[in-house]
N, C-alpha and C positions, 0 to 999 in steps of 0.2 A: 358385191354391189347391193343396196338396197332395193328392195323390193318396187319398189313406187319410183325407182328410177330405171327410163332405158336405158341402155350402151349409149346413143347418141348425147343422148343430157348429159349421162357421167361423163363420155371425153371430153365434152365441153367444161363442163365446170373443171374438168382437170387441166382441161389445156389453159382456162381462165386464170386458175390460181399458178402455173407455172407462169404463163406470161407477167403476172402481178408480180410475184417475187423478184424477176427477171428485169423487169422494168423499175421496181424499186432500189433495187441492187445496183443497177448501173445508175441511179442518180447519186447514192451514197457513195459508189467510189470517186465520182465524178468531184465531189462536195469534199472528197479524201476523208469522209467519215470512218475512217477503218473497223470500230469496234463496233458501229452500227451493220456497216456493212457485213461484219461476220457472223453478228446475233441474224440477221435474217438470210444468210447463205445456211443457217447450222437449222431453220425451221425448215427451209424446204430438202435440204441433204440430209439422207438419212443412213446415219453408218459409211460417211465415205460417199454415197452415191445416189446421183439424180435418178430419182423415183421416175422418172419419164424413160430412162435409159434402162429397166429392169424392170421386176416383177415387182409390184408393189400395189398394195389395194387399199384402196380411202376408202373410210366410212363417211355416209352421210347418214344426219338425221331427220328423219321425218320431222316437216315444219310441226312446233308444238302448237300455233297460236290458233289454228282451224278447228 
């Protein structure tokens, strides 16, 4: 976890970027985009398996523009 982030902010922004994908995903099957829809299932899946469901740690970067 970065330093300048607490636990609270990181699960949020994790749980933000899960629900986004989540929510983009089901309009592209919806549209029966299939090859859309599988480019952004293969960003948030990683080897097989939703990073929410296992050990798995984001980096974030410190905003650079401050």
């Amino acid at each position: 976890m970065n330093e300048q982030m607490n636990q609270e902010t990181y699960q949020k922004a994790v749980d933000t970027m899960g629900e986004t994908y989540f929510n983009r995903l089901a309009v592209l099957v919806d549209e029966n985009r299939i090859q859309d829809s599988d480019a952004v299932y293969s960003e948030w899946v990683v080897d097989g398996q939703d990073p929410e469901d296992g050990y798995f740690e984001f980096t974030f970067l410190p905003c650079l523009s401050e």
